[in-house]
C-alpha positions in Angstrom: -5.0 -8.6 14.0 -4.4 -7.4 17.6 -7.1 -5.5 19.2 -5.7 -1.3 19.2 -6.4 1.3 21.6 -9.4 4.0 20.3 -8.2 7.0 21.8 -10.7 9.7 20.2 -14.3 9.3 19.8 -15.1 10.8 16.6 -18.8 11.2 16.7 -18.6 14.0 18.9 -15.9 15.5 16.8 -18.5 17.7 15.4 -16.0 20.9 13.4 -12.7 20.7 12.1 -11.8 22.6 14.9 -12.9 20.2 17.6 -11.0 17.3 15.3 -7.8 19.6 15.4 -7.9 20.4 19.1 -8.0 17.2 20.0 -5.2 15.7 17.8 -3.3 18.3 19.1 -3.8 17.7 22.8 -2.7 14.2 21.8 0.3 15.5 20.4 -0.5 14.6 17.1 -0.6 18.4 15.1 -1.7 17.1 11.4 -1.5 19.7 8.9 -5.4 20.9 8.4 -7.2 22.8 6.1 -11.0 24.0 5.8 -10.9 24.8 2.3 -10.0 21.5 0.4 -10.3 23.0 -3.2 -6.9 22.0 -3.9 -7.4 18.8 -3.9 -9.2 19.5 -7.5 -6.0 20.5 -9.0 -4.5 18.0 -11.3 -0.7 16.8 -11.5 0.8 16.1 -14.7 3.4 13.3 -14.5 5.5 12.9 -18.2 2.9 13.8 -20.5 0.2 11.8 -18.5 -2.6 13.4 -15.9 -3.5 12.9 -12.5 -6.8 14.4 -12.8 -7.3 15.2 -8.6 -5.1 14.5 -5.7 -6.6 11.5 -3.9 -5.5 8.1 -4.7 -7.4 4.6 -4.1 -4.3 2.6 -2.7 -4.0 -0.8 -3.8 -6.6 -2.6 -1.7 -6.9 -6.3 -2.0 -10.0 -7.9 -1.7 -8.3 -11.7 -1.6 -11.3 -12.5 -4.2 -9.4 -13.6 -7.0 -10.4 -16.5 -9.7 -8.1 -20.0 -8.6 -6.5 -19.4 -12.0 -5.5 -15.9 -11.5 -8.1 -13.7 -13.4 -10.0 -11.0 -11.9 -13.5 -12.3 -10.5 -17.2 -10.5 -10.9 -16.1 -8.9 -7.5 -13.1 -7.5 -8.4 -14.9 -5.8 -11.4 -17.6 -4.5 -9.3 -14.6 -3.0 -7.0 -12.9 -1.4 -9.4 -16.3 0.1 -11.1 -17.1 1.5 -7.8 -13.9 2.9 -6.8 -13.6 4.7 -11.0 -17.4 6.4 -10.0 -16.3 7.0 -7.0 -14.0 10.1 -8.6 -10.4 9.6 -7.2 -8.1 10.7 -9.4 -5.2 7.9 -8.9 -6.5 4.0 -8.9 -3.3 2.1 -7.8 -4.8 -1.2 -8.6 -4.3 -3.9 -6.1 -1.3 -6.6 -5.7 -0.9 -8.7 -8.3 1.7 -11.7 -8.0 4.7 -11.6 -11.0 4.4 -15.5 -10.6 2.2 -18.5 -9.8 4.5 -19.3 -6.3 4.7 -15.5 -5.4 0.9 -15.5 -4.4 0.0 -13.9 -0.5 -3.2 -16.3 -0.9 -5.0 -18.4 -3.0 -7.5 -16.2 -4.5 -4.5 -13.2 -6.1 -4.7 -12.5 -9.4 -1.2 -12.8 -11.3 -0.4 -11.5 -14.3 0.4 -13.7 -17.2 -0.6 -14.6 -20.9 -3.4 -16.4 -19.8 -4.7 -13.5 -17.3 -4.2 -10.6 -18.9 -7.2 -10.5 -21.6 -9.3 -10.4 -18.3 -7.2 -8.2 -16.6 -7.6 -5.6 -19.6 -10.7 -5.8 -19.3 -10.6 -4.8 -16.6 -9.1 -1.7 -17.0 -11.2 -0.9 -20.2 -14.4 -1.3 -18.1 -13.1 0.7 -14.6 -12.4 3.9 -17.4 -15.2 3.4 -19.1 -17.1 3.8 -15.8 -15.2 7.1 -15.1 -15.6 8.6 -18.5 -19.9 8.3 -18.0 -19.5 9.6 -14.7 -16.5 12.7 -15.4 -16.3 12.9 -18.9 -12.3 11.5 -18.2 -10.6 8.5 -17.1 -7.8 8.0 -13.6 -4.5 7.4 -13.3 -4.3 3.8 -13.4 -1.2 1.7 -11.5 -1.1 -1.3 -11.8 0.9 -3.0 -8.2 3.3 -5.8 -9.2 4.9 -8.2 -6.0 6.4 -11.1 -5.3 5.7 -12.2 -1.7 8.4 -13.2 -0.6 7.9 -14.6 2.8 4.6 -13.7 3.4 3.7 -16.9 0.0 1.0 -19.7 0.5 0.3 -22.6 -1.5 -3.3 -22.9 -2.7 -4.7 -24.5 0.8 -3.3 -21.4 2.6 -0.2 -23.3 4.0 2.7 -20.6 4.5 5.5 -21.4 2.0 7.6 -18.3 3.0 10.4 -17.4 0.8 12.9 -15.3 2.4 16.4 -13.3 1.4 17.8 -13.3 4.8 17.5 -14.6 8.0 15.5 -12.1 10.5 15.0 -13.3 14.0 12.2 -10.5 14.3 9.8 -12.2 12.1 10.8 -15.7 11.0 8.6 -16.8 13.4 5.7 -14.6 11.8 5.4 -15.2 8.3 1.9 -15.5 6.6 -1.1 -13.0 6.5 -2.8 -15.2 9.2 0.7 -15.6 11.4 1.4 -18.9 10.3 5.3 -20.0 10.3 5.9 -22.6 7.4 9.4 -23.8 6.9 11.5 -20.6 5.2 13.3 -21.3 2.0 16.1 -18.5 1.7 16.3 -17.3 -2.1 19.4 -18.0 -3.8 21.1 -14.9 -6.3 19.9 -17.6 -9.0 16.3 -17.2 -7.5 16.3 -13.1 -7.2 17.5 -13.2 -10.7 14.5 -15.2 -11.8 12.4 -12.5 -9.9 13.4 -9.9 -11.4 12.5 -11.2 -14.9 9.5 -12.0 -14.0 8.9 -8.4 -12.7 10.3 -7.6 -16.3 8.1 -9.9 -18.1 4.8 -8.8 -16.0 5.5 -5.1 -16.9 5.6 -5.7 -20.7 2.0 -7.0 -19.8 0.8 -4.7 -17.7 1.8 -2.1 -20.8 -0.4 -4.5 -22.9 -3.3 -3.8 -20.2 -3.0 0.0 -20.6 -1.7 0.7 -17.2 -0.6 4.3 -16.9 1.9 2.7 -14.4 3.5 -0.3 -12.8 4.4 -0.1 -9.2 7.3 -1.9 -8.3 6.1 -2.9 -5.3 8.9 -2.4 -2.3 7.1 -2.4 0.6 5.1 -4.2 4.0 7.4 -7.5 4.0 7.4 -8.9 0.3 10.5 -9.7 -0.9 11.7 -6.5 -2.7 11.9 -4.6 0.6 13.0 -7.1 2.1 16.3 -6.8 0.1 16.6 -3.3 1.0 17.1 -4.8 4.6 19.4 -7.5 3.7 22.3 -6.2 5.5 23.6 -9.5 6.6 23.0 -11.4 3.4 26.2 -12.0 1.5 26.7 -11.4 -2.1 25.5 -9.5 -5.0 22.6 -8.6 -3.4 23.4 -8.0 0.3 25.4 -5.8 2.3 26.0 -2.4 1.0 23.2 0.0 0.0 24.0 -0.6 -3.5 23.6 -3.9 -3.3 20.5 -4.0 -1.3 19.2 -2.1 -3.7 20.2 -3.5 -6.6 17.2 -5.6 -7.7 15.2 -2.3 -7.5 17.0 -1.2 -9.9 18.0 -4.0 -12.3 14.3 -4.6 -12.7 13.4 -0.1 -13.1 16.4 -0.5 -16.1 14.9 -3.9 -17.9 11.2 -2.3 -17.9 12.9 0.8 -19.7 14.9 -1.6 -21.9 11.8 -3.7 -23.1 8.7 -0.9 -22.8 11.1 2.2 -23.6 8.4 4.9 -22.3 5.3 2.7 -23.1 4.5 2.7 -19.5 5.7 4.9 -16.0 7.3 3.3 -13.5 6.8 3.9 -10.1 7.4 2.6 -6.5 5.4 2.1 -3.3 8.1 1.9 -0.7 8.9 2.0 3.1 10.4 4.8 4.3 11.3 2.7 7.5 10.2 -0.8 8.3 9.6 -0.5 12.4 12.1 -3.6 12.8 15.9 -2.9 14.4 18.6 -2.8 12.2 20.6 -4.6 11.1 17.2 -6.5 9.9 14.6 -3.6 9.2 15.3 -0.8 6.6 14.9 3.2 7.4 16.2 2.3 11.0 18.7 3.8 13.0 22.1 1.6 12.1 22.6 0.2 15.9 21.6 -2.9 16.9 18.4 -3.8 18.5 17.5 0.5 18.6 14.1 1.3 17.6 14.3 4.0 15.8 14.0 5.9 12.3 16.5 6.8 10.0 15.5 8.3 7.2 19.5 9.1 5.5 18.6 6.1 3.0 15.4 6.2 2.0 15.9 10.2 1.2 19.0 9.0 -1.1 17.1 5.8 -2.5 14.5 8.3 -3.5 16.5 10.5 -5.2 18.3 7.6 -6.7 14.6 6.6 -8.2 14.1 10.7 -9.4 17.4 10.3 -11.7 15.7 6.6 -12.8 12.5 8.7 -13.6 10.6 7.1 -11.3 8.8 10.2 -9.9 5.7 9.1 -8.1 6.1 7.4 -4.9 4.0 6.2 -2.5 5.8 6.0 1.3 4.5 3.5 3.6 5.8 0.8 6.3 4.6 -2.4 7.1 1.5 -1.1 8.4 0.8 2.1 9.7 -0.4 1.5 12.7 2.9 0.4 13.6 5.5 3.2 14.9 9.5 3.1 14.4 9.4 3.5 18.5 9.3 1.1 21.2 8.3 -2.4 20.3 7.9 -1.2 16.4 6.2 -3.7 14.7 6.7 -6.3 17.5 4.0 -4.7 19.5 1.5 -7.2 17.1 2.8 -10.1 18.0 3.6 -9.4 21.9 1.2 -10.0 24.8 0.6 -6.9 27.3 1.4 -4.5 24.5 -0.5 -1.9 23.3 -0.7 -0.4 19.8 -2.4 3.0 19.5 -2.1 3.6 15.3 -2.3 7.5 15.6 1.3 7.2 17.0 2.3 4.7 14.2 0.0 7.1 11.4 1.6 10.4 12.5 5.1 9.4 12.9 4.7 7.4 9.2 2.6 11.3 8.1 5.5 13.1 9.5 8.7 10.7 7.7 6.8 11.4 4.4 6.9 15.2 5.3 10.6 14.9 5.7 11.4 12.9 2.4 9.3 15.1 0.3 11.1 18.1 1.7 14.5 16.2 1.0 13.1 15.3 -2.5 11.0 18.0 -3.7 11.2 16.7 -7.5 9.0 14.0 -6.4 5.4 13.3 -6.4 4.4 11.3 -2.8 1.8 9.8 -1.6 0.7 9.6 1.8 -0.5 6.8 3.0 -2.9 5.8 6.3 -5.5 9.0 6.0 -8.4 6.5 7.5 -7.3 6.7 10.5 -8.5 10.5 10.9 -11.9 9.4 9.2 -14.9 12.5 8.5 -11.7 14.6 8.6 -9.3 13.0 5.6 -10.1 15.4 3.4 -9.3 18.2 5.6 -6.4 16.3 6.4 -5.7 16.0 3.1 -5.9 19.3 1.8 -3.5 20.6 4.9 -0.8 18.1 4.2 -1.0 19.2 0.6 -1.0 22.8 0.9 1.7 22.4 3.9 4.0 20.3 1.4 4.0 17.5 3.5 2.9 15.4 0.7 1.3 15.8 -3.4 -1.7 13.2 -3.1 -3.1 11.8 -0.4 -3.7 7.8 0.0 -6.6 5.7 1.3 -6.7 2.1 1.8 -9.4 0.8 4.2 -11.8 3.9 3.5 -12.3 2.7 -0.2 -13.7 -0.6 0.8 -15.8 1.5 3.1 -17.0 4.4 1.1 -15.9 4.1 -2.5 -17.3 7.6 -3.5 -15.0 9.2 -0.9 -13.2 11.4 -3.5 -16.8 12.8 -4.5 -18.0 14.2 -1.7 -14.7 15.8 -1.0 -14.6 17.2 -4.3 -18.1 18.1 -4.8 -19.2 18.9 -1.3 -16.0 19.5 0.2 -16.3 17.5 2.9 -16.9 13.3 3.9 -20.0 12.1 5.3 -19.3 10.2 8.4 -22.3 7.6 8.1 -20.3 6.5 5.2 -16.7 5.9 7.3 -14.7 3.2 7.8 -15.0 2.9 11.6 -11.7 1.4 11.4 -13.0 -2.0 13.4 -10.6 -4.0 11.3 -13.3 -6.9 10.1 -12.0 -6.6 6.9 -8.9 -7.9 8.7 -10.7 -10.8 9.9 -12.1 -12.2 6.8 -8.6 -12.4 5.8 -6.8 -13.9 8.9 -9.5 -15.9 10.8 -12.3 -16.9 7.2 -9.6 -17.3 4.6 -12.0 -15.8 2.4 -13.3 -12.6 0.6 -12.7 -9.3 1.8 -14.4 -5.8 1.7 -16.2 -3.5 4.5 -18.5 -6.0 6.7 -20.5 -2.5 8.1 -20.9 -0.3 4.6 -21.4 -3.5 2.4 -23.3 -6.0 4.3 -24.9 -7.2 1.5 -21.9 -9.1 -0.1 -19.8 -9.1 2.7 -21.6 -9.4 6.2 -23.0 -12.9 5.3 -19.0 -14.3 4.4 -18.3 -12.7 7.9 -20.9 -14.6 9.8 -19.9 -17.5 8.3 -16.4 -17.8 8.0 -15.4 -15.5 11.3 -18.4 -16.0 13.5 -19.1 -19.8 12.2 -15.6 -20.9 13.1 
C-alpha cells in the first residue's frame, strides 16, 4: 500500500470545533454534530431491527481455517465487535466458491462450513444479548473475486469479465499480475448459482441479510463496468447489470422472504470509462457520474433491496486526477480526505436521489476521535442513515459504546490510520487485525512476517 499524505494532526484537534475548522480550511465541510443521540435511534427494515445507526463493515481478518471454516480468531473478532454495541455487523467476505477465494485463509460458505459458520452467529448474539439484553443486524457479505483470486500458495489466478488496461496489470491484494482468464457467459452463469446456492445457506446460518457483494474489483462490479464485453452480459446498462439481478430474483425464488437482500456497491470506481463504473462516459476522463448508480439503486428499491452500503475501490481513492491509478504510479500523491469526502459527498447525492433507501456510509476512520460527531451530522443532515467503519473496528471494537454511552470516542483507542493492517496482508501473507491496539495477537505476526522479511 502506497505511503499517503497526513495532512491534519489530530492530537491537537482538541474540540469538535477545532476538528471542523480545520476540515473546512481544507475544503472538506463534513456534516457535524455535537449532540450524537441520534445515533441511538433504531431503523426498522421489513419487520426486522437495526437496533442503532453504526455498522461494523465487513472487515476481513485473512485468518480463515485452509478448509474454509471460521478460526478461534475469527470468533474472538466477531465476540468483540457484538460487545462492542454496533447495531449493524456486516460480517466479512465470504467466497460463494472454493476458486473465488482473495487468499488462502477466506472462509466460503458451503455444506461443510456452515455448521461452523452458524456458530458463529449463535455465539456473536449470544455475546450481545449479555451485554444489551438484544442481538445486531447481522449481514452476512457474499463474493466471488473475480480478478483479484489466488490459489492456496497466494499465486494470482485472476478471473476477469473484460479486458481493462487500467488494471490488468494489477491484479492480486499484494499487486501480483497472474495470467487473466476472461469468464465465459457459461462461467457467470455458474456464479450466479453459486451466489444462489450460498444464500439458501446463509438463511440456514440466521443471517438477517446477505450482501450481494458489488463492489472494490470483484467480479460483480466488475460487470457493472463491462461496457466493452459483448453479450448477454456486456454493453448496455441492462446487461451490465444483469447478473445483479438474476442472482437478487433466484434468492427470492428459493428463500421467498426467509432472508433480506442487500448490496454493498460502488457508486463510482475511480477508473475512466469505458472501463470503470459511476464515471463520466468519455474516454480516459476522470470523473464521476453518478446518472447510473442513482437508477441502479432505485432499480434495487423496486427489487426490495433497501439497505445499501456505497463505496469505491477504496476510499482513499478520488474519482479526480489519477483516480485509482495514483497507487500504482510513482511521484503521485494520495491524500484520502480528498478520496473520503468526495466518496461522503456521492453518497449524499444518491440518498437524496433515493430517499426510500437505507445507506451506509462508508470510510468514517479517516476523521478518527471525531466519527461519531461525523456521524451524527451526516445523519441528521440526510447525507446518509448509518454510518460505516472498517479499519476502526479492528482498532477499537467497542467504538459504538462510547459513542452511545459517553457520546463521544476516546482517541487512545483510534485507529491511527498507519495502514499495518495493510501490511500483514500485502507484504506477511498472514493474519490481519490492528498491530498498535492489539499487540498481543497481532504485533508478534507483524515483526515476523513484515519486519522479518
Amino acid at each position: 500500500m502506497k505511503k499517503l499524505l497526513k495532512p491534519f494532526n489530530f492530537s491537537k484537534m482538541k474540540t469538535i470545533r477545532d476538528f471542523s475548522a480545520a476540515m473546512n480550511e481544507a475544503g472538506f465541510p463534513f456534516p457535524i454534530s455535537e449532540d450524537t443521540s441520534v445515533i441511538a435511534e433504531p431503523i426498522h427494515l421489513d419487520g426486522k431491527v437495526i437496533p442503532n445507526r453504526l455498522c461494523i463493515q465487513p472487515m476481513e481478518g485473512f485468518d480463515g481455517m485452509p478448509d474454509g471454516r471460521p478460526s478461534d480468531l475469527i470468533f474472538r473478532r466477531y465476540d468483540r465487535y457484538a460487545r462492542g454495541g454496533a447495531g449493524l455487523i456486516w460480517y466479512e467476505s465470504i467466497t460463494v466458491s472454493d476458486d473465488g477465494r482473495c487468499n488462502p485463509l477466506q472462509m466460503i460458505i458451503k455444506e461443510s462450513t456452515i455448521k461452523d459458520i452458524k456458530l458463529l452467529v449463535e455465539k456473536s448474539n449470544r455475546a450481545a444479548v449479555e451485554e444489551f439484553g438484544r442481538k445486531p443486524y447481522n449481514v452476512l457479505q457474499l463474493t466471488h473475486s473475480g480478478r483479484r483470486s489466488v490459489n492456496a500458495n497466494w499465486e494470482s489466478t485472476p478471473l476477469a469479465v473484460v479486458a481493462n488496461p487500467y488494471i490488468d496489470h494489477h491484479n492480486s491484494i499484494d499487486g501480483q499480475s497472474g495470467k487473466i482468464t476472461f469468464a465465459t457467459d457459461e462461467k457467470i452463469e455458474e456464479i450466479i448459482e453459486n451466489f444462489i446456492r450460498s444464500a439458501v445457506l446463509a438463511a440456514e446460518a440466521e443471517f438477517d441479510s446477505v450482501d450481494v457483494k458489488v463492489c472494490h474489483e470483484y467480479i460483480l462490479r466488475e460487470l457493472l463496468a463491462a461496457f466493452n464485453r459483448p453479450g448477454k452480459y456486456g454493453g448496455s446498462f441492462e446487461n451490465r447489470s444483469r447478473a445483479l439481478f438474476d442472482i437478487i430474483d433466484g434468492i427470492r425464488k428459493r428463500v421467498g422472504d426467509g432472508i433480506d437482500i442487500c448490496v454493498r456497491l460502488n457508486a463510482y470506481d475511480c477508473i475512466p470509462y469505458p472501463h470503470g463504473w459511476g464515471m463520466v462516459k468519455e474516454e480516459g476522463v476522470m470523473k464521476p457520474d453518478l446518472s447510473e448508480p442513482i437508477e441502479l439503486c432505485k432499480r434495487l428499491i423496486k427489487k426490495g433491496v433497501k439497505l445499501i452500503n456505497l463505496s469505491t475501490m477504496m476510499p482513499r481513492y478520488k474519482p479526480y486526477g489519477r483516480g485509482y491509478l495514483a497507487e500504482i504510479e510513482e511521484g503521485v500523491d494520495i491524500n484520502p480526505y480528498e478520496g473520503f469526502f468526495s466518496l461522503l459527498d456521492a453518497t449524499r447525492q444518491i440518498k437524496q436521489a433515493v430517499p426510500e433507501g437505507v445507506f451506509v456510509s462508508t470510510g468514517m476512520t479517516w476523521t478518527e476521535h471525531f466519527g461519531g460527531n461525523v456521524a451524527a451530522g451526516g445523519i441528521k443532515e440526510g447525507w446518509f442513515d448509518i454510518a460505516g467503519f472498517g479499519r476502526q473496528c479492528f482498532a477499537y471494537p467497542d467504538f459504538a459504546r462510547d459513542i452511545l454511552e459517553k457520546g463521544k470516542m476516546e482517541r487512545s483507542k483510534c485507529c491511527i490510520t498507519c495502514d499495518k493492517c495493510y501490511d500483514l496482508i500485502q507484504k506477511g501473507h498472514t493474519m490481519t487485525g490492528c498491530v498498535v491496539r492489539d499487540q498481543e495477537v497481532y504485533l508478534p505476526l507483524y515483526r515476523k512476517f513484515v519486519q522479518g522479511k
